[in-house]
C-alpha positions in Angstrom: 0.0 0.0 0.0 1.8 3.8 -0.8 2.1 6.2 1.6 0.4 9.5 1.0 2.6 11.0 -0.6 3.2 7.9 -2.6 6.2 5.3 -2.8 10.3 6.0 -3.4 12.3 2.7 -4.3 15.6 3.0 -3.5 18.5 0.5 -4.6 22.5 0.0 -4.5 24.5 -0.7 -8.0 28.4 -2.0 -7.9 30.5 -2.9 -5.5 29.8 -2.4 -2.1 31.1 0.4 0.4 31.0 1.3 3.6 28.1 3.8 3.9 25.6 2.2 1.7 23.3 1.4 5.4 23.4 4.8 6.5 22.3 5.9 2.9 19.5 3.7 2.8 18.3 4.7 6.5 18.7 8.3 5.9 16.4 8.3 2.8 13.8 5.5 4.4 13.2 7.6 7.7 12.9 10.8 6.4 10.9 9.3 3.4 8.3 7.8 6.5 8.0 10.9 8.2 7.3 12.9 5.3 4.4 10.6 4.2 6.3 8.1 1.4 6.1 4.2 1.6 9.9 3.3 0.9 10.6 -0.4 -0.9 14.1 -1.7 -0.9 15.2 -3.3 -4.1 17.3 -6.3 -3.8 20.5 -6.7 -5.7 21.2 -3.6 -7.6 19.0 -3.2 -11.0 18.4 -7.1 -11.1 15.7 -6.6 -8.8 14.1 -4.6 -10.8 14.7 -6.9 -13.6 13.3 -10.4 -11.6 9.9 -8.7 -10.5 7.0 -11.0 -11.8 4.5 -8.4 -12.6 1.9 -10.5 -10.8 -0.3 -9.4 -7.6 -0.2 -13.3 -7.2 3.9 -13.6 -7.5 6.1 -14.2 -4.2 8.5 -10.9 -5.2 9.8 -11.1 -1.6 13.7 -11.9 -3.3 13.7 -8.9 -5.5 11.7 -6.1 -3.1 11.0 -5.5 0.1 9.4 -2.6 2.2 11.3 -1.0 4.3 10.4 0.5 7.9 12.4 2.5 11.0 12.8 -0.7 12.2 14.8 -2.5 9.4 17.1 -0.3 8.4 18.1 1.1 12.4 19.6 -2.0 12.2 21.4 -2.3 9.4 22.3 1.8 9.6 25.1 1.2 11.7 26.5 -1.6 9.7 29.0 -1.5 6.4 27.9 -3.4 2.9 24.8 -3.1 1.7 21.6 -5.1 3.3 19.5 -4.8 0.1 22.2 -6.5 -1.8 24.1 -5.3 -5.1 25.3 -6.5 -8.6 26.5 -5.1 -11.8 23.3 -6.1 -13.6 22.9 -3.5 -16.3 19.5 -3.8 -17.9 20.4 -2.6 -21.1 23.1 -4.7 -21.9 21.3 -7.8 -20.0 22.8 -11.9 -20.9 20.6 -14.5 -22.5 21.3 -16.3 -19.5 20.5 -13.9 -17.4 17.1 -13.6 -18.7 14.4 -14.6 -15.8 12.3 -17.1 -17.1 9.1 -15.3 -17.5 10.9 -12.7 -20.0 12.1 -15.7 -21.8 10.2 -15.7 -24.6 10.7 -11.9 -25.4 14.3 -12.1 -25.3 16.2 -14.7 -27.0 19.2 -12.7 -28.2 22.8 -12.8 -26.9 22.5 -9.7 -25.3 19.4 -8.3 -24.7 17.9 -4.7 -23.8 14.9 -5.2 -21.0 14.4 -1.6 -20.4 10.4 -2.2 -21.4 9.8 -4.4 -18.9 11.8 -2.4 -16.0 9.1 0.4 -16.8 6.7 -1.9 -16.4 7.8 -3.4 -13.0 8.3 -0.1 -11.9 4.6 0.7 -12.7 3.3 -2.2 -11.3 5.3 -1.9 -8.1 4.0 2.0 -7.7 7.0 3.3 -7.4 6.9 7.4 -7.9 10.2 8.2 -7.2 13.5 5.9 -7.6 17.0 6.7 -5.6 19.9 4.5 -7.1 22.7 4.7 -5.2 26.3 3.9 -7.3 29.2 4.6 -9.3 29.0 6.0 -12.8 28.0 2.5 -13.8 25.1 2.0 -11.8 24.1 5.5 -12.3 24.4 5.1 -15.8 21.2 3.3 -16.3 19.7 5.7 -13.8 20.4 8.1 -16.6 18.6 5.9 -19.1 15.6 5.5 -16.7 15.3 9.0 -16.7 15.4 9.9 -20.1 12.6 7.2 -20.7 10.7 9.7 -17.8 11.6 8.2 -14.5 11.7 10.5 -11.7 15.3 10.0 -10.5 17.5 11.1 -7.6 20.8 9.6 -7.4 23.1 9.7 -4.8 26.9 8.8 -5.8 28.8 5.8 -4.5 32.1 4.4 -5.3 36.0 3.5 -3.4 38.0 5.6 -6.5 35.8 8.7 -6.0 35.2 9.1 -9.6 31.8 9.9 -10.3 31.7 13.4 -12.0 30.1 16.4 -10.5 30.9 15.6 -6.9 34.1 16.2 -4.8 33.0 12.8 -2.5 31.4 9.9 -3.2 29.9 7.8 -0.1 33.0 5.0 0.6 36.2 7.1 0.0 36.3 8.3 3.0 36.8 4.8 4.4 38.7 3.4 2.0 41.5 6.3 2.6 41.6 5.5 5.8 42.0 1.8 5.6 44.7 2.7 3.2 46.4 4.9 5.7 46.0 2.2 8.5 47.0 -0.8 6.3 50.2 1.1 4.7 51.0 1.8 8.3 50.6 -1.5 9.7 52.9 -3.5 6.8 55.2 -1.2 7.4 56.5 -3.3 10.2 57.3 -6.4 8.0 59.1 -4.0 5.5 61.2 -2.2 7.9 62.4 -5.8 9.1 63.2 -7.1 6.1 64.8 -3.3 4.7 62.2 -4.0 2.0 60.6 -2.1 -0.6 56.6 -2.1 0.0 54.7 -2.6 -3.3 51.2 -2.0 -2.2 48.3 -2.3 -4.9 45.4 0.2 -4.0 41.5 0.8 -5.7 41.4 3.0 -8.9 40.6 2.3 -12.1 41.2 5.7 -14.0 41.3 8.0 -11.4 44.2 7.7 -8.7 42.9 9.7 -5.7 43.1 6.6 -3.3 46.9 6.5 -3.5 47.5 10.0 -3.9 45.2 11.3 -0.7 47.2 8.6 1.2 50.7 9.3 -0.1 49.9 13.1 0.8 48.7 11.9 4.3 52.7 10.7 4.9 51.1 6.5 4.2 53.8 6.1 1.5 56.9 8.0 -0.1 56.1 7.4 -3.6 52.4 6.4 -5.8 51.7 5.2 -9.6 48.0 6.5 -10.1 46.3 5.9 -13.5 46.5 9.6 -15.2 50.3 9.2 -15.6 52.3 6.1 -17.6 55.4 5.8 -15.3 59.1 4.5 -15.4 59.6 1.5 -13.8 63.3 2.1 -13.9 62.7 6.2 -12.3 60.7 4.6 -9.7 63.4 2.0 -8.8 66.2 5.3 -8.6 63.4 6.8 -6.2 62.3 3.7 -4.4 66.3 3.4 -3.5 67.3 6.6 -2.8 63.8 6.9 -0.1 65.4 3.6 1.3 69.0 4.5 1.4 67.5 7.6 3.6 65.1 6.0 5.9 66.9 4.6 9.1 64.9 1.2 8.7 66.0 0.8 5.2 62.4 0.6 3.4 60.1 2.5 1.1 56.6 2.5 0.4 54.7 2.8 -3.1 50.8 2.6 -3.6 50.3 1.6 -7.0 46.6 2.4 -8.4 45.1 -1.0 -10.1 44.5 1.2 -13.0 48.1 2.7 -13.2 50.6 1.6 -16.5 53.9 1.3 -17.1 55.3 3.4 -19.9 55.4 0.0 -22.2 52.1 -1.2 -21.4 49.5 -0.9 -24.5 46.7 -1.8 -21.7 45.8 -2.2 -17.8 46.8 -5.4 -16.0 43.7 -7.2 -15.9 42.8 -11.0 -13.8 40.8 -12.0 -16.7 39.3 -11.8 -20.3 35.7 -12.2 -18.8 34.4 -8.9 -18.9 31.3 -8.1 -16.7 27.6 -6.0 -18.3 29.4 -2.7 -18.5 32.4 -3.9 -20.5 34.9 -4.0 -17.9 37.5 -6.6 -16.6 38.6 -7.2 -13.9 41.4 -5.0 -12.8 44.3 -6.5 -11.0 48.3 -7.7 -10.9 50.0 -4.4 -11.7 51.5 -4.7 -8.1 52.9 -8.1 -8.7 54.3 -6.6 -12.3 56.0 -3.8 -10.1 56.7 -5.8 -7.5 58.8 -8.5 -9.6 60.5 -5.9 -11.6 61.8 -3.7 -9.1 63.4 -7.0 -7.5 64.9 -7.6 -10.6 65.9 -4.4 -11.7 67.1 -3.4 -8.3 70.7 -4.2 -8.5 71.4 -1.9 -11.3 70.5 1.4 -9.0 71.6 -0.3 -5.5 75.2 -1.0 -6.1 74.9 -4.6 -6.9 72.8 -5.4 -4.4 69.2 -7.2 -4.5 66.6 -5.1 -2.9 63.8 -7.9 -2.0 60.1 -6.2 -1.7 56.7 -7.0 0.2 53.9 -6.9 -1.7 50.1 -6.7 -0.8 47.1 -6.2 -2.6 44.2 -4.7 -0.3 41.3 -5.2 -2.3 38.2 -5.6 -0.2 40.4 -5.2 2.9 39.4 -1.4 2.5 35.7 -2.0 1.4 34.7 -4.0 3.9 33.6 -3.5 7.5 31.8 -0.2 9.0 32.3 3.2 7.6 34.7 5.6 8.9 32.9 8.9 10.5 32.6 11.0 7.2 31.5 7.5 6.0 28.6 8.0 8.2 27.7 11.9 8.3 27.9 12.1 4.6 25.5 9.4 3.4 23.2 11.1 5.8 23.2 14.3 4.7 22.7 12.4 0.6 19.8 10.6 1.7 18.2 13.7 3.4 19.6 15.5 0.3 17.7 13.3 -2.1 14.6 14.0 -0.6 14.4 17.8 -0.6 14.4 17.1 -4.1 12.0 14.9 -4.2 9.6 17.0 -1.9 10.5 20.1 -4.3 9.7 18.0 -7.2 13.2 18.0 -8.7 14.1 15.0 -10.6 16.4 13.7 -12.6 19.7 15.4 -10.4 22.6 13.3 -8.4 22.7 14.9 -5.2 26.5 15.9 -4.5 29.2 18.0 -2.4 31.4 20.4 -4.1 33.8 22.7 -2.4 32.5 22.0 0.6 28.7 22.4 0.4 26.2 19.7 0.0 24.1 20.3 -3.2 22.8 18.6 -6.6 23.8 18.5 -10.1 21.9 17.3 -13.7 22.3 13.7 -13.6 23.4 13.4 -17.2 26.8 14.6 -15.6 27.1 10.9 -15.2 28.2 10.2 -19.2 29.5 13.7 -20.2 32.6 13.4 -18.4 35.2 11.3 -16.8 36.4 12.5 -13.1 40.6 11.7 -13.2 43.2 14.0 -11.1 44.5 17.3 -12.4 47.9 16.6 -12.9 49.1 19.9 -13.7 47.8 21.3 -10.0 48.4 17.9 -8.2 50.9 15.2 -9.3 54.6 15.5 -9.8 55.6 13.0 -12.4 59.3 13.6 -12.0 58.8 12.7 -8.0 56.2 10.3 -8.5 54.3 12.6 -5.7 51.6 15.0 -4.9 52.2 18.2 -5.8 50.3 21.2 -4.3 51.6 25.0 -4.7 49.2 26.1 -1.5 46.2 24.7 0.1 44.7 28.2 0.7 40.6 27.5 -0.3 41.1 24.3 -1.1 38.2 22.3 -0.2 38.2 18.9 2.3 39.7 16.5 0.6 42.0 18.8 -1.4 42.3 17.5 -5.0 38.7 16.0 -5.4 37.8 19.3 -6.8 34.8 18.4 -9.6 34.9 21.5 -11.8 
């Protein structure tokens, strides 16, 4: 049955992130107190894709209602209770397919946008909040153009999505990073090591270069810029040769590539609904070169390296504090638009103040670092002339 004011779905795309609870909780309670029934979506957009348009179908694995109740409990909590995936209906498998749409879709790859408009009728839903990365909000683009009232609230580790400085989960994942570097530094400083550490980032490299700049590492590879293997090894070295435990630290972006490299390092050829593979290895490239390479800048001498990938180390668990504040203020965000009758905006802080943008930012742009105010390729560092005005998180700026 709708609320008064009628019924808001709200759903979570991609991977998951710390924040995600308190996102759905801020929305649901303010959505019940202003009137709105609130009905959770399981699993990203295949939820919306598995509904049996039947008043007599068990759709209690792809929706549920949401009360106070529910999500107070999962608010405090990291991940995401309604579930996620990188379903994209658009681009949707053969096998995939539920089998009720079976017989409308037989191709390869199959476009079931109709019959997401159609569950989205039948389910009542007024208003839909996707939370996610450019990816997930993607489609939330789509649904919007088809004339789905949409307010989307950005999500993702790299902090990518344009037309936002934050994006609900970086926060967290910088300071996992921070902790993490920390804590191996231990093992590296007893073996006079080099520490190879593989961070989150697929094009943009703002989760090594906020830690780097936070003192977590001496030197980071981020995505924007190609580097030298052989430059890093002379810097790698001479950081060593200076620190009185004779290590040094690198965070190296998944996304980053050597000078030679025609593309990413990637685990596999299986690409996922968006056309991506999965990213990872570019630390165990480094890591096995600059053992190699090592005794040509180290006087003969074999300089042996630790290396870690931290992967969902830094995604999972509960969010940090800003992990919890900001995902608050989105949700509430979200529905002053909704109450004003806004659609079709991602809600978003920039320069310090919370406030909304067109959602079509989502496809006109990619979000990578400046590297002409904030990287130093000859140092491999960050590079900032003053941080006078400069908002939170310093080089997020989304102009």
């Amino acid at each position: 049955m709708a609320g008064s004011k009628g019924t808001i779905g709200i759903l979570t795309g991609g991977g998951d992130v710390p924040g995600l609870n308190p996102a759905i909780r801020a929305v649901t309670i303010r959505a019940l107190r202003e009137g709105y029934r609130v009905l959770g979506i399981k699993r990203g957009w295949a939820g919306l894709v598995d509904v049996i348009p039947d008043k007599e179908a068990d759709n209690s694995d792809s929706v549920t209602p949401l009360t106070q109740e529910v999500v107070n409990r999962a608010g405090r909590t990291g991940g995401t209770f309604l579930h996620t995936s990188r379903t994209r209906p658009s681009h949707l498998p053969k096998v995939l397919v539920p089998g009720h749409l079976a017989d409308r879709y037989s191709d390869e790859i199959n476009d079931v946008t109709p019959d997401v408009l159609k569950n989205l009728e039948f389910l009542g839903i007024d208003t839909l909040i996707p939370i996610g990365g450019d990816d997930t909000l993607s489609y939330g683009l789509r649904l919007h153009q088809e004339g789905v009232k949409v307010v989307a609230i950005p999500k993702t580790m790299d902090n990518d999505v344009p037309g936002t400085d934050y994006c609900i989960g970086f926060s967290t994942c910088v300071t996992r990073t921070i902790e993490l570097t920390h804590s191996l530094r231990t093992t590296a400083g007893s073996h006079e090591r080099f520490l190879v550490i593989e961070v989150f980032g697929r094009y943009a490299g703002y989760t090594a270069l906020l830690p780097t700049m936070a003192g977590a590492a001496d030197r980071c590879c981020i995505p924007e810029h190609p580097f030298d293997i052989e430059h890093l090894l002379q810097l790698l070295v001479e950081d060593r040769n200076m620190n009185p435990s004779r290590y040094a630290v690198v965070l190296v972006s998944e996304g980053a590539m050597m000078k030679h490299q025609q593309e990413m390092s990637f685990e596999t050829e299986e690409t996922d609904q968006y056309g991506h593979r999965k990213l990872g290895g570019i630390g165990d490239t480094v890591s096995a070169l600059l053992k190699d390479l090592s005794p040509s800048k180290n006087n003969g001498q074999r300089v042996n390296v630790v290396n870690q990938r931290l992967g969902y180390l830094v995604r999972c668990g509960d969010p940090d504090a800003l992990d919890s504040i900001v995902p608050m203020a989105f949700g509430n965000l979200a529905l002053d638009l909704i109450l004003s009758g806004s659609a079709g905006r991602l809600v978003s802080l920039r320069n310090g103040v919370y406030d909304s943008v067109p959602i079509d930012v989502i496809t006109g742009r990619k979000k990578m670092i400046d590297l002409h105010k904030y990287y130093d390729p000859m140092r491999l560092r960050p590079l900032y002339k003053t941080l006078l005005r400069q908002p939170l998180f310093i080089m997020t700026s989304d102009v």
